[in-house]
C-alpha positions as CSV (number, residue, x, y, z in Angstrom):
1,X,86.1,123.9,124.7
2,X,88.9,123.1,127.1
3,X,89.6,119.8,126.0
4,X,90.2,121.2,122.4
5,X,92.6,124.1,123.5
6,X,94.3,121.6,125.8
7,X,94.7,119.2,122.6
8,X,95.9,122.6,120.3
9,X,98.7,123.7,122.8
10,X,100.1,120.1,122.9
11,X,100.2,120.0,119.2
12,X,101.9,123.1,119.2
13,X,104.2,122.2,121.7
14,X,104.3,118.8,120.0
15,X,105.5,120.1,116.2
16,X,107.7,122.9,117.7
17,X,109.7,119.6,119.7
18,X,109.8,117.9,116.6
19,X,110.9,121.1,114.5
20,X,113.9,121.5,117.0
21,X,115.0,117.8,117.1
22,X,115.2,117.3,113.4
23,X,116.7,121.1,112.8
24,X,114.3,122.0,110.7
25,X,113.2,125.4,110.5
26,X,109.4,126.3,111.0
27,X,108.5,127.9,107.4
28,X,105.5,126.1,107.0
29,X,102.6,126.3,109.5
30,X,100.3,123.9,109.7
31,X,97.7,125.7,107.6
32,X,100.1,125.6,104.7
33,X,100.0,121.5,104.6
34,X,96.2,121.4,105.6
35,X,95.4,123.9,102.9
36,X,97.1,121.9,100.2
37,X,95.4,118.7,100.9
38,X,91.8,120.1,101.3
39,X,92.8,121.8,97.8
40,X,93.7,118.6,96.5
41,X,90.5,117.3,97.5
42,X,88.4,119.8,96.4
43,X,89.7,119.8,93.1
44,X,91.3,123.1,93.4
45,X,94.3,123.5,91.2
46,X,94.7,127.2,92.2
47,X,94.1,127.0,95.5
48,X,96.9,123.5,95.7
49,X,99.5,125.7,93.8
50,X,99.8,128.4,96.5
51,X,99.6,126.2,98.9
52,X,102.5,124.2,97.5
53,X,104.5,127.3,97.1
54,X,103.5,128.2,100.9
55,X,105.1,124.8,101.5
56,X,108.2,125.5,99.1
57,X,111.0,124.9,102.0
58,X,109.2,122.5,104.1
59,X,110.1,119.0,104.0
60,X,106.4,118.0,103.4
61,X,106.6,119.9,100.0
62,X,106.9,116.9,98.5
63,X,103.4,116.3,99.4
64,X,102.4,119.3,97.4
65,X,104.3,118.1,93.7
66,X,102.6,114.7,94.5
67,X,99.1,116.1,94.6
68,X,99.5,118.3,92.1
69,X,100.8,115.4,89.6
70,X,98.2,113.4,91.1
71,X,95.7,115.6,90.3
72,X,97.0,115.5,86.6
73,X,98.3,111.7,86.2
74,X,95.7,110.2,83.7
75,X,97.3,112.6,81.2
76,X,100.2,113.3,82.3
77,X,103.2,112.5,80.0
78,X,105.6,109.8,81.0
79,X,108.5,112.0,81.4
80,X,106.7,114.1,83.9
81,X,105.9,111.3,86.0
82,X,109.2,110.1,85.9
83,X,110.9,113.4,87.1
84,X,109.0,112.8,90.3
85,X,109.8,109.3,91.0
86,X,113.5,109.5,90.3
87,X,114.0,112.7,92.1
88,X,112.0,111.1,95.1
89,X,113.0,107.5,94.3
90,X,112.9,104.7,97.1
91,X,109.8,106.8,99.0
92,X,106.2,106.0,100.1
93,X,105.0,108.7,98.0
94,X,106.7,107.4,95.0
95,X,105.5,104.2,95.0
96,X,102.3,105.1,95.8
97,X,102.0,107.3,92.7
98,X,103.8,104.7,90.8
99,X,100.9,102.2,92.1
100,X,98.2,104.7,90.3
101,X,100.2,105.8,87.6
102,X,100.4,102.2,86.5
103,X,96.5,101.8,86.7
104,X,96.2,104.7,84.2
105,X,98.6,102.5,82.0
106,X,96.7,99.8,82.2
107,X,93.6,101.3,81.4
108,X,95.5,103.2,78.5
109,X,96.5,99.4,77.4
110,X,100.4,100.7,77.2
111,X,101.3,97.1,77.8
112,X,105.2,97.7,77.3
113,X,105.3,101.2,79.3
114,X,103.3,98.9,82.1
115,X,106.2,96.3,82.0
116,X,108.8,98.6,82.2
117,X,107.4,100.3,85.3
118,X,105.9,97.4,87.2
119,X,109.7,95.6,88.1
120,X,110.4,98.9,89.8
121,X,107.5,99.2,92.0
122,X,108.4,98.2,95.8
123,X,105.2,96.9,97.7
124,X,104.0,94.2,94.9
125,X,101.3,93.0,97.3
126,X,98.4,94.9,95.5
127,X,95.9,92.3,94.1
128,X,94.9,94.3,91.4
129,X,98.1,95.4,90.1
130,X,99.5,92.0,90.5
131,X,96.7,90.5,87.8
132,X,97.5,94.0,85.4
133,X,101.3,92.4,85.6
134,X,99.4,89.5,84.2
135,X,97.9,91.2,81.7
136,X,100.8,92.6,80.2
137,X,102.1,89.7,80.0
138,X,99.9,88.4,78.1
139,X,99.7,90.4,75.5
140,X,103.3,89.7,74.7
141,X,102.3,86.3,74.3
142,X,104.2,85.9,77.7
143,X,101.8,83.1,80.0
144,X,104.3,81.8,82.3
145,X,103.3,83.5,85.2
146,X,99.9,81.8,85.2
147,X,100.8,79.2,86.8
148,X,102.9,80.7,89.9
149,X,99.6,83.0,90.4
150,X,97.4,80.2,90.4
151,X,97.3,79.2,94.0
152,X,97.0,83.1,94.9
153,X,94.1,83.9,92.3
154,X,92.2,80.7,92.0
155,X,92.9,78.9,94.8
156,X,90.9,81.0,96.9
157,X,87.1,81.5,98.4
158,X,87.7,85.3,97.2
159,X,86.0,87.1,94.5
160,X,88.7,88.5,92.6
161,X,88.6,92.3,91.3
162,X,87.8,92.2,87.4
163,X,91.2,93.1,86.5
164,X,91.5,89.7,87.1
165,X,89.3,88.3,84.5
166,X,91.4,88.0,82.0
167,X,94.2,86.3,83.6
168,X,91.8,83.7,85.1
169,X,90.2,82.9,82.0
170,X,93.3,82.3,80.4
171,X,93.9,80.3,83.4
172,X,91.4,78.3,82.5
173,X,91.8,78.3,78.5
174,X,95.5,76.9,78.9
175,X,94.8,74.1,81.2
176,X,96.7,76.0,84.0
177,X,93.4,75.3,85.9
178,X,91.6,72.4,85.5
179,X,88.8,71.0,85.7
180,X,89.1,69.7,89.4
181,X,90.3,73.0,90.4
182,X,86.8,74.2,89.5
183,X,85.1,71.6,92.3
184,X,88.0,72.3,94.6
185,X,87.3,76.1,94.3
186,X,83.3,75.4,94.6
187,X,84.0,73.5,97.8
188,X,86.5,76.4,99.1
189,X,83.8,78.9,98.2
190,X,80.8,76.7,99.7
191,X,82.7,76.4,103.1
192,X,83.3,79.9,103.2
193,X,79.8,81.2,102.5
194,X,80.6,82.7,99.4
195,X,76.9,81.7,97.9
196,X,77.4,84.6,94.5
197,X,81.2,83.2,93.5
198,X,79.8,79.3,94.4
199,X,76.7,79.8,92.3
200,X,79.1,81.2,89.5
201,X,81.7,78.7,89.7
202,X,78.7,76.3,89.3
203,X,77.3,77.7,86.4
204,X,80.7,77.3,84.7
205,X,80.3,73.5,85.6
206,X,77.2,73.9,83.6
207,X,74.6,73.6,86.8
208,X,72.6,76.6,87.9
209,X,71.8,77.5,91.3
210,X,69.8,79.8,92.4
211,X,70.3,82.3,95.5
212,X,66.9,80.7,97.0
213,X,68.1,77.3,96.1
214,X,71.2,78.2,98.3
215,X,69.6,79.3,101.2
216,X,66.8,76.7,101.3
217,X,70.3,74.1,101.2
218,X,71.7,75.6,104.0
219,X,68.5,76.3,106.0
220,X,67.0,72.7,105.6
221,X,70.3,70.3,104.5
222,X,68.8,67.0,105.4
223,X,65.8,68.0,103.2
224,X,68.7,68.7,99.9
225,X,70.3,65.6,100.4
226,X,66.9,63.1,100.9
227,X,65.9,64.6,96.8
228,X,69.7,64.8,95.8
229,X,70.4,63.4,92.7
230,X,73.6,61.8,93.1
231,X,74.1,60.5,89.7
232,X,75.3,63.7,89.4
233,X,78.8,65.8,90.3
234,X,77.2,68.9,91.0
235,X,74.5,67.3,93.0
236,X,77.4,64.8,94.7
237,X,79.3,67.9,95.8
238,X,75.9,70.2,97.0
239,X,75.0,66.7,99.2
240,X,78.5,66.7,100.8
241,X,78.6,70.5,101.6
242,X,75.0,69.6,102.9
243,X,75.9,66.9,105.4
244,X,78.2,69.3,107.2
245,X,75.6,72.1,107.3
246,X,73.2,69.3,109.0
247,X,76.2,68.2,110.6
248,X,75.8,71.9,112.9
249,X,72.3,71.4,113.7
250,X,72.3,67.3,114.4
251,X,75.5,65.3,114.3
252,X,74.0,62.2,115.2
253,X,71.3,62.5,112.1
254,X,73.4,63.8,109.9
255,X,76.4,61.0,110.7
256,X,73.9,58.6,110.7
257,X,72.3,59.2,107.0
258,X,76.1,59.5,105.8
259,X,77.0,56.3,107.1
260,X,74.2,54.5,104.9
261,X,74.6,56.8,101.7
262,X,78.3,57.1,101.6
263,X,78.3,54.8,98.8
264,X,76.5,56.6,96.6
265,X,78.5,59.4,97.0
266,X,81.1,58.3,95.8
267,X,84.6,60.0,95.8
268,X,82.5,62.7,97.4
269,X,82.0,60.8,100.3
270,X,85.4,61.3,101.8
271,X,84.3,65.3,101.3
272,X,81.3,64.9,103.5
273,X,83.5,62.9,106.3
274,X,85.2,65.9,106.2
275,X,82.4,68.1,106.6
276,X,81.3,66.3,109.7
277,X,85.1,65.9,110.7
278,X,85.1,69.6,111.1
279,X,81.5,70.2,112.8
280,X,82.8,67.8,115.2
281,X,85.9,69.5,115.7
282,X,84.5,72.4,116.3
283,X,82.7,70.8,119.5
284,X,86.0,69.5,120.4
285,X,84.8,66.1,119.8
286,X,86.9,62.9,120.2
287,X,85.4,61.3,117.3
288,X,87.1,64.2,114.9
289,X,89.8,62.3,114.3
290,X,88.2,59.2,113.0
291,X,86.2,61.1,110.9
292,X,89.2,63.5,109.5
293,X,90.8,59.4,108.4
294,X,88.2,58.7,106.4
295,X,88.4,61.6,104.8
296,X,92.1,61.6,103.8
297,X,91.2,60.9,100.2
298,X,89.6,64.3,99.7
299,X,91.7,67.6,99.0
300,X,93.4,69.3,102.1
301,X,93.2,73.1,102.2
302,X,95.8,74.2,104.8
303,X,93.0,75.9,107.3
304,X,91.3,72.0,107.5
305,X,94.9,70.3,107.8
306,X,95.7,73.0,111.3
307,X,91.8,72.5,112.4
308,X,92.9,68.7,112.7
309,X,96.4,69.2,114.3
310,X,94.6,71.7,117.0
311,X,92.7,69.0,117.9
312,X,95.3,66.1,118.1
313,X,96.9,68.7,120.7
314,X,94.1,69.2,122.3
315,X,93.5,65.5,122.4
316,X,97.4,64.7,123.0
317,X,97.5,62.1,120.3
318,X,101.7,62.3,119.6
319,X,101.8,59.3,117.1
320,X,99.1,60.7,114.8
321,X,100.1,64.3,115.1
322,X,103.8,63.1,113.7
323,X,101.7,61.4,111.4
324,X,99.8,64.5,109.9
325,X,102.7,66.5,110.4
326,X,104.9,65.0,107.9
327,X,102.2,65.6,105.6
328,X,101.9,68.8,105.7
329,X,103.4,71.6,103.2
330,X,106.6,73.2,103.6
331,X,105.2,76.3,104.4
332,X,102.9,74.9,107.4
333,X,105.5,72.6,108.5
334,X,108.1,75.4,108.8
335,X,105.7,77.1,111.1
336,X,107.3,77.5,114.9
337,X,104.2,76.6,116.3
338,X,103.9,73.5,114.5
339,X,107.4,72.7,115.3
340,X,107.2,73.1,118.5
341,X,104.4,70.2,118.8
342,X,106.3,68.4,116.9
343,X,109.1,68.1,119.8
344,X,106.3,67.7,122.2
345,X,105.1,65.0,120.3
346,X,108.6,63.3,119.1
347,X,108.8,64.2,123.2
348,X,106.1,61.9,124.0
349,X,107.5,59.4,122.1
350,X,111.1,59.1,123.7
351,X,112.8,60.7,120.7
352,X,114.4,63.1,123.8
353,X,117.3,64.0,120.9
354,X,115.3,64.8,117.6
355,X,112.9,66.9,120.1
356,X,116.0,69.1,121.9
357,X,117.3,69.9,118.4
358,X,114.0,71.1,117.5
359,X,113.8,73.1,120.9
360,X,116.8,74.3,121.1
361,X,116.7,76.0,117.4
362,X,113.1,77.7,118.7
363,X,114.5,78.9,121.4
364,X,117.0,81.7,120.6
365,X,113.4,83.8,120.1
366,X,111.9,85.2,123.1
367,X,108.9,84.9,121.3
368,X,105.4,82.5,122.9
369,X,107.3,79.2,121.6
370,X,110.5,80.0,121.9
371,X,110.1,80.7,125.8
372,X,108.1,77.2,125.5
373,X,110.8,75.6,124.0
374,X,113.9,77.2,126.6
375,X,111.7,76.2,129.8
376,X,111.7,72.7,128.3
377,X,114.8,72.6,127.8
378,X,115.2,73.6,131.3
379,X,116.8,77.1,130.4
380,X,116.2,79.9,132.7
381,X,115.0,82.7,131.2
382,X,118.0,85.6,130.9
383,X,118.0,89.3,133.0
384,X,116.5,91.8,130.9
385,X,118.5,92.4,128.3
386,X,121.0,95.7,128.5
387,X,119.3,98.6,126.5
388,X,121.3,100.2,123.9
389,X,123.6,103.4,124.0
390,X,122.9,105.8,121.2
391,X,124.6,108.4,120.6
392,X,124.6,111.5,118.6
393,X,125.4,110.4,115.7
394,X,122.6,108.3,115.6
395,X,120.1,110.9,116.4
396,X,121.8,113.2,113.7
397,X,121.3,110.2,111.0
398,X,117.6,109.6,112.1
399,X,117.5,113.4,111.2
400,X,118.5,113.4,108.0
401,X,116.5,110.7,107.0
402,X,113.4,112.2,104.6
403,X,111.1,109.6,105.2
404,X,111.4,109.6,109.2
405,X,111.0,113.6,109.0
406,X,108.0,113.7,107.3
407,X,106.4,110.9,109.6
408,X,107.6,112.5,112.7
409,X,106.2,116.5,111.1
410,X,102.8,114.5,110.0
411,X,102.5,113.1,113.4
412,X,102.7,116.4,114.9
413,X,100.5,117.8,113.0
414,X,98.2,115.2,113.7
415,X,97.7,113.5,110.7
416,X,97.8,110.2,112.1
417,X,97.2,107.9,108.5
418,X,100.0,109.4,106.8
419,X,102.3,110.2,109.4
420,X,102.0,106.0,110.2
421,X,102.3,105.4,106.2
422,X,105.6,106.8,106.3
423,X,107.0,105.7,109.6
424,X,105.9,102.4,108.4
425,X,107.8,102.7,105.2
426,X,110.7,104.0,106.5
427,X,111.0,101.0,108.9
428,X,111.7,98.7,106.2
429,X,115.3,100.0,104.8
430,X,116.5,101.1,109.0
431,X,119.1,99.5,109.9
432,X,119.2,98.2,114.0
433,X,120.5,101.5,115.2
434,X,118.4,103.7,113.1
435,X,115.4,102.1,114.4
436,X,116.0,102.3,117.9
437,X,116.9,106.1,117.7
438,X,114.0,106.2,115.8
439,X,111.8,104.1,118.6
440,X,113.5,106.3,121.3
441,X,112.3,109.5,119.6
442,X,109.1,108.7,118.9
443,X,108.5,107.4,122.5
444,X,109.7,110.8,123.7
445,X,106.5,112.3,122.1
446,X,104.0,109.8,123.3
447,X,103.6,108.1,119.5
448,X,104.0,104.6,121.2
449,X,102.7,102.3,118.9
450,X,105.1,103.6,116.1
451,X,107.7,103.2,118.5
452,X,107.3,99.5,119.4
453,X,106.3,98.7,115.5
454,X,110.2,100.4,115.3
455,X,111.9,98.3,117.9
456,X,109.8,94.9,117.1
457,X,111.8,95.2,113.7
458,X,115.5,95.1,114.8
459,X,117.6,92.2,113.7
460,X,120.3,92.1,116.4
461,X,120.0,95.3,118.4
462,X,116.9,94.9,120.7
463,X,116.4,97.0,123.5
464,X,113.4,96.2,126.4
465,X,112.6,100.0,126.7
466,X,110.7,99.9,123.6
467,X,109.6,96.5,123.3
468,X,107.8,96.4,126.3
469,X,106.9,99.9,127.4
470,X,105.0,101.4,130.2
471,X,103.4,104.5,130.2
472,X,100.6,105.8,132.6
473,X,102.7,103.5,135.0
474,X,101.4,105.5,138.1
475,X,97.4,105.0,137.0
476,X,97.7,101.3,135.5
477,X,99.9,100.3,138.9
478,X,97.4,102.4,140.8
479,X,93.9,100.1,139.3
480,X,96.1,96.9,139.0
481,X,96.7,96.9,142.7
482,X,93.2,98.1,143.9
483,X,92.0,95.1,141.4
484,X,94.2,92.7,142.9
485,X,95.4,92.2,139.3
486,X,99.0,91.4,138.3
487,X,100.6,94.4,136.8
488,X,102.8,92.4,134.4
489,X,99.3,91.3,133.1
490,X,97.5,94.1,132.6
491,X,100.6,95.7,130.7
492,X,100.8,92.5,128.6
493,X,96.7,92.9,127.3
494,X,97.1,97.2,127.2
495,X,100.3,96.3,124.7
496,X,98.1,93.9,122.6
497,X,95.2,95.7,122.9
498,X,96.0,99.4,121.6
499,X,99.7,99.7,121.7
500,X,99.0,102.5,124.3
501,X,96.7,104.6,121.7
502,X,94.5,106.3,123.9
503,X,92.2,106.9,121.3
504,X,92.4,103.7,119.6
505,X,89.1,102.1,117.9
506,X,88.1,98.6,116.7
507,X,86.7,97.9,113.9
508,X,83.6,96.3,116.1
509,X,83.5,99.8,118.4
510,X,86.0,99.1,121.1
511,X,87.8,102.0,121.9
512,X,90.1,103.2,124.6
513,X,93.2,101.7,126.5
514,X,91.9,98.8,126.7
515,X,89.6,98.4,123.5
516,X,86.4,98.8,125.4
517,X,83.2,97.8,124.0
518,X,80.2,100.8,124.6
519,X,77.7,97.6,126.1
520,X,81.1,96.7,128.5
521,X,81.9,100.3,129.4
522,X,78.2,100.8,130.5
523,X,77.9,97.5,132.5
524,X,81.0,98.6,134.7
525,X,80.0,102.2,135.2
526,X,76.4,100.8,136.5
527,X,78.3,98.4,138.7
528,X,80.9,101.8,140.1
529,X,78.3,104.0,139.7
530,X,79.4,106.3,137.3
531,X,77.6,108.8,135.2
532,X,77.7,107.0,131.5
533,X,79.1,108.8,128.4
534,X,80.8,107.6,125.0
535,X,83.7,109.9,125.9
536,X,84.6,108.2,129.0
537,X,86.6,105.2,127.2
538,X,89.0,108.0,125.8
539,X,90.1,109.4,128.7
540,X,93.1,107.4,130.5
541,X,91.8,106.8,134.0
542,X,88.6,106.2,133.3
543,X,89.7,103.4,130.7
544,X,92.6,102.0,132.6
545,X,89.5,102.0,135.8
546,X,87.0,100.2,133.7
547,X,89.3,97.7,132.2
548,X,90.6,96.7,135.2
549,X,87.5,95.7,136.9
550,X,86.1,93.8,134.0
551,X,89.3,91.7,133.6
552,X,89.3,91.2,137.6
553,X,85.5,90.3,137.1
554,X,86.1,88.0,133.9
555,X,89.2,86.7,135.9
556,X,86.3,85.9,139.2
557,X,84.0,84.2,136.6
558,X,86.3,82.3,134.6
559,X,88.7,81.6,137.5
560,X,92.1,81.4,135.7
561,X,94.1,84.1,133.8
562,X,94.3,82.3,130.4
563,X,90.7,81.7,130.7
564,X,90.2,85.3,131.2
565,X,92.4,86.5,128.6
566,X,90.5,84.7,126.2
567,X,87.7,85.7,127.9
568,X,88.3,89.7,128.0
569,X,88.8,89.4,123.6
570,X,86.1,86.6,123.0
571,X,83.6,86.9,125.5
572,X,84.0,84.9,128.8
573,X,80.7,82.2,127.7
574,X,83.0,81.3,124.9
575,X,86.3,80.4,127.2
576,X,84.3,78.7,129.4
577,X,82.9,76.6,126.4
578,X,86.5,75.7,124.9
579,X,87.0,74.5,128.7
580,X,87.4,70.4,128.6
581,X,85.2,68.2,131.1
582,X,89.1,67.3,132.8
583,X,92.1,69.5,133.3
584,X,94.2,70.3,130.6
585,X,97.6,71.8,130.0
586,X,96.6,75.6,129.1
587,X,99.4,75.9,126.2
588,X,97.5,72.8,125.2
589,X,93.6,75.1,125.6
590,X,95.0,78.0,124.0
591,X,96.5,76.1,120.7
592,X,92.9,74.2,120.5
593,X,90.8,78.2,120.5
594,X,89.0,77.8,117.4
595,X,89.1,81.6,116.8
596,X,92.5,82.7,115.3
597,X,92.3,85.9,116.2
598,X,91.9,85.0,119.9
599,X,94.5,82.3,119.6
600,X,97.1,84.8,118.6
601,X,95.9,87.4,121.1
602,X,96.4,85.2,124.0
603,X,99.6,83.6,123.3
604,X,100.7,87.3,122.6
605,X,99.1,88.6,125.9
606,X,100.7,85.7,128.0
607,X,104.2,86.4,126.8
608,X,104.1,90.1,127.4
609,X,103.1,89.5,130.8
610,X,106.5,87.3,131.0
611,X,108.4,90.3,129.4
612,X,107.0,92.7,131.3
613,X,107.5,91.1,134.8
614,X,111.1,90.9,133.9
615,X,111.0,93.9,133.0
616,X,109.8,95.0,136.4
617,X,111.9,93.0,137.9
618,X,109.0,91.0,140.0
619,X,106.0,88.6,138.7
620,X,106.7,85.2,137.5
621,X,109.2,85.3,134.5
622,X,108.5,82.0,133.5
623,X,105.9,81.8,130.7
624,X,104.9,77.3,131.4
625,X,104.3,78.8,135.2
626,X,102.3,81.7,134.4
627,X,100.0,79.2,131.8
628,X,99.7,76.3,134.3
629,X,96.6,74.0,134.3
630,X,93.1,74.5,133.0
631,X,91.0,73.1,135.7
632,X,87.9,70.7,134.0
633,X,84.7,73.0,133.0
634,X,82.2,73.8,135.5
635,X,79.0,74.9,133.5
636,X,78.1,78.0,135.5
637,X,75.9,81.4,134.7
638,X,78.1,84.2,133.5
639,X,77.1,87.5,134.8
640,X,78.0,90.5,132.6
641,X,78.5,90.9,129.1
């Protein structure tokens, strides 16, 4: 009981500190915006209408004419809808409604009311809507955007939604997508495990393939290929996907076999190279590269083209990573990471010149490669920069701004979703100052993460007091110290971890702080001695506790603090298996992790700890230092989850 009155005064407290901020006068009680949303979702039409005119001079009333024209949009009449988003244009809730509102078209088939209102929605990233655009188009007799959409629509191991039928058979029909496309998509969809959209992609190449056929191809591969029929495409293609599933459970066979049928493969031979060049890559193995060469004649997707330059890294071959480098797509090659290797690489070489350029452009970000790139150009990294002076009239434009009010009122009323949607839209249009007097607000009532998304997104303006914050200084110094930990580090995985949302959970059940798995949790409360409950991830301390001694026990394992970053999101066995048999550079390690998500987590994790022992004014500030050396594998038991 005492938790939940504690949690019911600090919302109170909470909205009546927002109320006074943004001037607004308290006419609508929390009750009055709760009751019109559970009408809404009941159905009740009565029931939304007084609570609508409850909300009449609130700034969330808005909230109550978009339900109630929600509620009513499959028949409502065009000018209707249109009253609402003028009067509200520019708004999450207006485009929103204007995202269903053109479904309802679409399923009406008002192909020129749809084309009218699609240029004007804002966020054009909806799949669905983007292939009702096509649609429309197309029954003007407009097919012109078929070809821009391919690479999105068909050029993918997804399973589209079925408004997306039609503008993929047309696809098809025109020519837009060949026949080719089809076996490129079938391999896409194969390597993906996509069995239902490979076995119809198939059938539409006129072979059948059953589920059980499937299976019994991935589960026994070397048995597929001995009875393959390579006279045929289909079969050609199955045999290739084959040697790379046999490739996982005996490279030597399945290399072996390939090297004496490759032949009768024929220009699916370089496809099953590639198949093995990727199971071997995935153990790291030396002999990837020769295998990725003779596969060069086979299509690239992007993911196989950066499998290959991970590993040159890893394997610090500079002339072929050039090589595959100026091959790749403007898109990839534009990438900082990529560019950054490049200079490494045109480093190696002696091209000292060509690499500084490249360098020295990457370097005016503070970001994991741009510090890379200003330590090797011997730049020392800059004080913390000054924070920014805002004034009143900031604060008094952040007030009048509708969209930040309604995040800031939703947030104190604890609707955490839709409070986020709108901060989150209103972002976009800030300008630099907006969104630091914005970041600076929210960070005065504990809403963190919104407050870093806020300062993350300034142009020229950045200040350090929201980028890199630090609250529950006293009890994350307090653990760090009694864990021997560096504080700068711990602050660098809590950022990356939860943004500082205590109640923060993972998709996979980590919650907490520190994104906690239950199993983890329980291990270290056995090892303090601590009575075990789910709760006890949610509560600060305890979290902060916990997390501390499993990174200071992943970090005694694993023996270095990349290893043990890595370690603390992928599970320290894993690290220790991406170790090489001989030292290695760690930026080198980290850009070889074969999981992206880990990859990206540890670079990120690495570079706060820079930021945030600058911050602090003591730690090592410089981000090659803090990386160091990998010391060579040592095969050891791994207590602990």
């Amino acid at each position: 009981m005492f938790p939940v009155l504690r949690g019911m005064r600090r919302r109170v407290v909470l909205m009546a500190g927002i109320l006074a901020s943004f001037s607004v006068p308290a006419l609508a009680a929390d009750s009055d915006w709760l009751a019109a949303r559970d009408a809404f979702r009941r159905g009740d039409d009565a029931g939304l209408l007084a609570a609508r005119q409850a909300l009449a001079d609130s700034p969330l009333a808005v909230y109550g004419d978009f339900w109630m024209l929600w509620r009513r949009l499959k028949d409502a009449p065009p000018a209707d809808v249109l009253v609402f988003l003028d009067r509200e244009k520019g708004s999450y809730l207006a485009d929103k409604l204007r995202s269903e509102w053109l479904r309802q078209i679409a399923k009406r088939q008002d192909w020129e009311l749809f084309r009218q209102e699609y240029p004007k929605l804002v966020d054009s990233s909806d799949i669905e809507l983007l292939c009702l655009k096509l649609q429309a188009a197309l029954a003007a007799g407009d097919s012109s955007a078929l070809a821009p959409a391919k690479a999105t629509l068909w050029m993918t191991a997804k399973d589209q939604v079925a408004a997306c039928t039609p503008a993929l058979d047309a696809m098809q029909a025109q020519g837009v997508v060949s026949e080719e496309d089809r076996w490129l998509r079938l391999r896409l969809a194969l390597d993906a495990n996509a069995g239902g959209l490979a076995r119809h992609l198939l059938a539409g190449l006129g072979n059948e393939l059953s589920a059980e056929q499937l299976k019994s191809l991935q589960d026994q591969p070397d048995t597929f290929i001995s009875a393959a029929d390579l006279s045929t495409r289909s079969q050609r293609e199955l045999a290739a996907y084959a040697y790379g599933r046999w490739a996982r459970q005996d490279y030597m066979a399945a290399r072996t076999q390939l090297e004496a049928q490759a032949s009768g493969l024929r220009e699916q031979a370089a496809v099953a190279w590639r198949q093995l060049a990727m199971a071997a890559a995935r153990q790291f193995d030396p002999e990837s590269e020769d295998l990725f060469a003779r596969s060069e004649a086979a299509w690239w997707p992007d993911s196989q083209r950066e499998t290959r330059l991970r590993l040159l890294v890893r394997m610090g071959k500079w002339p072929t990573y050039l090589k595959v480098y100026e091959q790749l797509p403007a898109g990839l090659k534009d990438s900082r990471g990529w560019q950054y290797w490049q200079a490494r690489a045109l480093q190696a070489g002696g091209s000292g010149s060509a690499a500084r350029r490249i360098l020295a452009r990457l370097s005016s970000d503070e970001d994991y490669y741009g510090l890379l790139a200003a330590e090797s150009l011997g730049n020392v990294m800059a004080p913390a920069a000054k924070t920014v002076h805002l004034d009143d009239a900031d604060r008094d434009r952040l007030a009048r701004n509708a969209g930040f009010r309604r995040a800031f009122l939703l947030y104190g009323l604890g609707q955490r979703w839709e409070s986020a949607s709108e901060w989150n839209w209103a972002v976009r249009t800030a300008d630099d100052r907006m969104l630091l007097a914005a970041a600076e607000q929210a960070n005065g009532l504990g809403w963190y993460d919104r407050a870093i998304y806020a300062a993350e997104r300034t142009e020229t303006l950045h200040d350090p007091r929201y980028l890199y914050l630090t609250p529950y200084r006293e009890v994350t110094r307090s653990y760090a110290q009694e864990m021997n930990l560096d504080e700068a580090w711990v602050y660098g995985l809590i950022r990356q971890e939860s943004r500082f949302v205590t109640v923060a959970r993972s998709g996979t059940g980590a919650g907490g702080l520190m994104q906690l798995m239950p199993g983890t949790a329980q291990w270290v409360t056995n090892r303090l001695g601590i009575p075990w409950h789910a709760e006890i991830v949610n509560d600060i301390g305890q979290n902060v506790r916990l997390g501390t001694y499993y990174l200071n026990h992943v970090l005694t394992e694993l023996g270095h603090p990349v290893l043990a970053t890595a370690g603390y999101n992928a599970g320290p066995r894993r690290a220790l298996e991406w170790q090489s048999d001989e030292d290695m550079e760690a930026a080198r390690y980290i850009e070889s992790i074969p999981f992206g998500e880990t990859r990206d987590y540890v670079r990120k994790v690495m570079t706060n700890a820079v930021h945030y022992a600058r911050a602090f004014g003591e730690g090592e500030t410089r981000l090659a230092v803090r990386l160091g050396t990998i010391p060579a594998r040592i095969m050891t038991p791994i207590e602990g989850p």
